[in-house]
C-alpha positions in Angstrom: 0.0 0.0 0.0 1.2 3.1 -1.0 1.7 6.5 0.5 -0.1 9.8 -0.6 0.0 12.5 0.5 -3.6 15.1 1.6 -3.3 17.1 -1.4 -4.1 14.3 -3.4 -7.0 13.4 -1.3 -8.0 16.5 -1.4 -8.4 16.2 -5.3 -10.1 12.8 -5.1 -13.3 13.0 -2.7 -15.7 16.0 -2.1 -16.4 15.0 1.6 -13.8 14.5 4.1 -15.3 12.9 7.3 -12.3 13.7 9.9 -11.4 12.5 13.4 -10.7 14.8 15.7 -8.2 13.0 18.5 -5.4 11.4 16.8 -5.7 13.6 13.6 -6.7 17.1 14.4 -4.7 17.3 17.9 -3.5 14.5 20.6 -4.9 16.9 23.1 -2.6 19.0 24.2 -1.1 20.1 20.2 -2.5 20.5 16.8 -0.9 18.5 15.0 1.0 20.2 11.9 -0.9 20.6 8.8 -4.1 20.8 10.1 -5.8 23.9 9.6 -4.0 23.8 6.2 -5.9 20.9 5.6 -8.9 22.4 6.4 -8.2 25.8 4.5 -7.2 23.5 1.4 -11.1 21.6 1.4 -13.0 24.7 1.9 -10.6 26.7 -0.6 -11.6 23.5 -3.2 -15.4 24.1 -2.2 -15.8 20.9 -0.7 -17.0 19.7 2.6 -15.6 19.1 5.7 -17.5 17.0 8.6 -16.0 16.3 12.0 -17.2 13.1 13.2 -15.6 12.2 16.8 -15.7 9.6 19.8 -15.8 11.9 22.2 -18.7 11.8 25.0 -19.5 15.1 24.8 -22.0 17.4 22.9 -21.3 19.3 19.7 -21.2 22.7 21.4 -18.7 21.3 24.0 -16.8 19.9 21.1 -16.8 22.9 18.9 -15.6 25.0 21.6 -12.0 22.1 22.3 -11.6 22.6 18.7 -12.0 26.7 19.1 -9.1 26.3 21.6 -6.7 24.9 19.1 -7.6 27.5 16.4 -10.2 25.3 14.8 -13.0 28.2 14.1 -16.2 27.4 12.8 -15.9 28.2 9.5 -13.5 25.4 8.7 -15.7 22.7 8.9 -19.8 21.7 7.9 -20.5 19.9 10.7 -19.7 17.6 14.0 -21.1 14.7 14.9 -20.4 13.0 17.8 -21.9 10.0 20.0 -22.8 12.3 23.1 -24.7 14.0 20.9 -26.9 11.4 19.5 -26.7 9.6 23.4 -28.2 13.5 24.8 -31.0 13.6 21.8 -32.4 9.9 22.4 -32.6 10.9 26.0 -34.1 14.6 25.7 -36.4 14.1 22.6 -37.1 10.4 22.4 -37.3 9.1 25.6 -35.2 5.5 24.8 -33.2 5.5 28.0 -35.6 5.9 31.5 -34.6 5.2 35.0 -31.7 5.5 37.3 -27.9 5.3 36.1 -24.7 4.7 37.2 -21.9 6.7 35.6 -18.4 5.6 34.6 -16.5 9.0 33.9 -15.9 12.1 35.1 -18.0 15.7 35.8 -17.0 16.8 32.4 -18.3 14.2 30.8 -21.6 13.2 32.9 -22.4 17.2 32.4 -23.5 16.3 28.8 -27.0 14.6 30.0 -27.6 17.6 32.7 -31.3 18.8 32.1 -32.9 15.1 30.6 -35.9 14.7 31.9 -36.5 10.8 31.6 -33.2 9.8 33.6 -31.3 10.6 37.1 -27.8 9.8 38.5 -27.4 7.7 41.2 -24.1 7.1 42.7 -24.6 3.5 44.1 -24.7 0.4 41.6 -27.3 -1.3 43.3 -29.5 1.4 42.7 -29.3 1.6 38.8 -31.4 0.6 36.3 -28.6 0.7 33.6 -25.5 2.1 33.0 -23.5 4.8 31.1 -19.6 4.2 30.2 -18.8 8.2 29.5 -14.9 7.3 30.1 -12.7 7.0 33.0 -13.0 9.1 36.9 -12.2 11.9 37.8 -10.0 10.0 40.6 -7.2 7.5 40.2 -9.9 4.4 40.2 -7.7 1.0 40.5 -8.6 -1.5 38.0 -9.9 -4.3 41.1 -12.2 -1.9 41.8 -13.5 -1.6 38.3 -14.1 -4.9 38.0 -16.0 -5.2 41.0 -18.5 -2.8 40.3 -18.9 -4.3 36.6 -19.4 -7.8 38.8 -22.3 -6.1 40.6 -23.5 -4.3 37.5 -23.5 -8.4 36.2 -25.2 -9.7 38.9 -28.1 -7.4 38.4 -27.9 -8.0 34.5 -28.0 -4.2 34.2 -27.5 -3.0 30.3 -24.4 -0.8 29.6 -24.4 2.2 27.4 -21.0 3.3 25.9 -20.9 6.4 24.2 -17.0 7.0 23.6 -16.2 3.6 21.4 -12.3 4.3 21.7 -10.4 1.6 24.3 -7.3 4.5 24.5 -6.1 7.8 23.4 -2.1 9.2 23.4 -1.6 12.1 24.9 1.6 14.7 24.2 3.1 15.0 27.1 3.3 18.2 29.0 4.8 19.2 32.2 2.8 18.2 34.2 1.5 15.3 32.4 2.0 12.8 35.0 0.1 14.2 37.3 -2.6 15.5 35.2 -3.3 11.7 33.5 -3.9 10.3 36.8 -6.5 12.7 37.0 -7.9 12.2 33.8 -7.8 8.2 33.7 -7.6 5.5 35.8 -4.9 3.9 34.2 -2.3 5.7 32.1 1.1 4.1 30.6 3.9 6.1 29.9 6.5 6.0 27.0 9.1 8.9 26.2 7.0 11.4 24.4 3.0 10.9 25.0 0.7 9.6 27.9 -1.7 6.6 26.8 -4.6 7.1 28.6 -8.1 4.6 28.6 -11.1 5.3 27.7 -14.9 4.1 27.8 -14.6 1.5 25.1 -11.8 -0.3 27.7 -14.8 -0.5 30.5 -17.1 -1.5 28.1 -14.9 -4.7 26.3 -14.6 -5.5 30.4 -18.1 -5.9 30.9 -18.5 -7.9 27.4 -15.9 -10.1 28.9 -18.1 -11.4 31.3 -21.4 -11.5 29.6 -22.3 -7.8 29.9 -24.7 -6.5 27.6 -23.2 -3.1 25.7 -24.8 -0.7 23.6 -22.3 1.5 21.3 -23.0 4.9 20.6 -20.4 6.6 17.6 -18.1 4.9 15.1 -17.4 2.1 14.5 -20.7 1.4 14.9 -23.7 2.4 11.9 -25.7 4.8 13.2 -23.7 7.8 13.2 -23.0 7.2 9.9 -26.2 6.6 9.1 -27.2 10.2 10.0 -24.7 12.1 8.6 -25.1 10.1 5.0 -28.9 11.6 5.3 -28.0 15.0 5.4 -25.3 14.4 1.9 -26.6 14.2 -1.5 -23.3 13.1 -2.8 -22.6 10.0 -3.7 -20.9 7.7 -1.2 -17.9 7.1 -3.7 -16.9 10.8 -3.3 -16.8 10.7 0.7 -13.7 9.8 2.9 -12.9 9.1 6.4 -9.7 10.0 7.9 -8.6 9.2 10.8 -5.8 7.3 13.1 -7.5 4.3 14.0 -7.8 1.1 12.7 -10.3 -0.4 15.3 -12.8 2.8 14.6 -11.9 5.2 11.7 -10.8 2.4 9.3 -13.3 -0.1 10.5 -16.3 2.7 10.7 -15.4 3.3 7.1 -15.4 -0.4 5.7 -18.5 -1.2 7.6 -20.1 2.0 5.7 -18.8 1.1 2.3 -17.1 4.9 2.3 -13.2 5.0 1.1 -10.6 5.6 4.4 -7.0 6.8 5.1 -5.6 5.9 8.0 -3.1 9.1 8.9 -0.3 7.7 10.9 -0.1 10.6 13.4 -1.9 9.0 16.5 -2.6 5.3 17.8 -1.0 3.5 14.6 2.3 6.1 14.9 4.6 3.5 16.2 4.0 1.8 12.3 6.5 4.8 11.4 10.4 3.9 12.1 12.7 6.6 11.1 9.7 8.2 9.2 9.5 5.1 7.1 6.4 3.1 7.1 7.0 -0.5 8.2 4.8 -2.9 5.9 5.5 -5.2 8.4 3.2 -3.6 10.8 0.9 -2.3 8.9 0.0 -5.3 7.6 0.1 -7.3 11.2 -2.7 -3.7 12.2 -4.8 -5.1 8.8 -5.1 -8.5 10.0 -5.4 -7.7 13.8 -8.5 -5.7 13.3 -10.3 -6.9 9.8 -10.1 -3.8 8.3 -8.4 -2.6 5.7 -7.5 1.8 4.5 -8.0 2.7 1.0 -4.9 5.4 1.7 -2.0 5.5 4.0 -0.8 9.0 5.2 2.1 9.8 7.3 1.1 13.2 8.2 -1.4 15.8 7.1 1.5 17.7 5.3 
């Protein structure tokens, strides 16, 4: 598989579906090349869609991506799963009941105002479950698992609206200290932070027989709904993004063409800024899922 590089996306596709993490910034820097990328899709009159894992409305998402110089005008529209999670509760009533929340005040903020569901913050209590993403609080991983025992026992249904199993942070000075608020597991290599997210929490619970509902890609629905509001053909639509196991599978499952940009979770398939086949093809077969386009970067 070849590399290209964005301009020559660019000229292929009218709609570019982008990740945010992994692609735009690894949350603390944008990554190179991005705004230019952005400039370059509008400049060609084309269309450019943010479509993110991130458990958190689009008006909390648009304003992150204000932070890193990301204005509105540089994109169509976002989609994201805390979105479609905060409309099936306010307008259509699906989830009722009492829930227990994995994740932290950030996060659990998005559902503030539903009218069909309340928080409660003892298991035993809940009538389902919401995986938003890790605590607030260093949260060991026995005491994870014994709360999704007890969730088990009670067959209560899980709801995970951020798909992704881990993000890399860049590190920052105080990076150490700031991941163990953020997650309640973090592993550490020379230059970023990998921190887990809701997706990890909710693969634990399908590990022992819990039953998990996914909100956001890989899964169909979000693609579903941003397809319905495109009259271009799905030939001339992309997704970019740095992850096999939800920007690359999200794709093939949606019969849309993909490029996996290797500036995120799938870096270490770059040595010495080479791409190692090797790898890459070990990522292919790993997760069933194959990119229509390699980039290294988004320059």
């Amino acid at each position: 598989m070849n590399e290209i590089k964005i301009g020559e996306i660019i000229k292929k596709f009218d709609v570019f579906l982008l990740d945010i993490f992994g692609l735009i910034h690894d949350g603390v820097c944008l990554y190179h090349g991005a705004i230019e990328m952005l400039r370059e899709i509008k400049k060609a009159g084309k269309i450019s869609i943010f479509i993110s894992n991130a458990p958190r409305n689009v008006d909390q998402t648009a304003k992150r991506l204000e932070k890193f110089g990301i204005t509105s005008d540089l994109y169509s529209k976002i989609y994201t799963p805390g979105q479609l999670f905060y409309d099936e509760c306010m307008y259509n009533a699906k989830y009722t009941g009492t829930y227990f929340a994995f994740g932290g005040i950030e996060d659990i903020d998005l559902i503030n105002g539903t009218s069909h569901i309340s928080r409660t913050e003892s298991i035993e209590d809940a009538d389902f479950i919401i995986a938003f993403g890790m605590f607030d609080k260093v949260v060991q991983n026995s005491e994870i698992n014994n709360l999704l025992k007890r969730a088990k026992e009670r067959n209560l249904p899980m709801v995970c609206i951020n798909p992704d199993k881990i993000v890399r942070k860049q590190k920052e000075k105080d990076i150490t200290e700031k991941g163990l608020r953020d997650a309640a597991i973090h592993f550490e290599n020379e230059a970023h932070t990998e921190i887990l997210c809701a997706g990890y929490i909710a693969a634990l619970y399908e590990e022992i027989s819990g039953h998990v509902e996914y909100y956001g890609k890989p899964y169909s629905l979000i693609y579903e709904i941003i397809f319905k509001t495109l009259t271009v053909d799905k030939a001339n639509i992309i997704a970019l993004g740095d992850s096999f196991e939800t920007d690359i599978c999200g794709a093939n499952f949606a019969k849309i063409a993909s490029g996996l940009v290797l500036t995120g979770i799938h870096s270490n398939i770059l040595y010495h800024d080479e791409i190692q086949a090797d790898k890459l093809e070990h990522c292919i077969k790993q997760y069933n899922a194959k990119p229509d386009f390699i980039l290294k970067n988004l320059s």
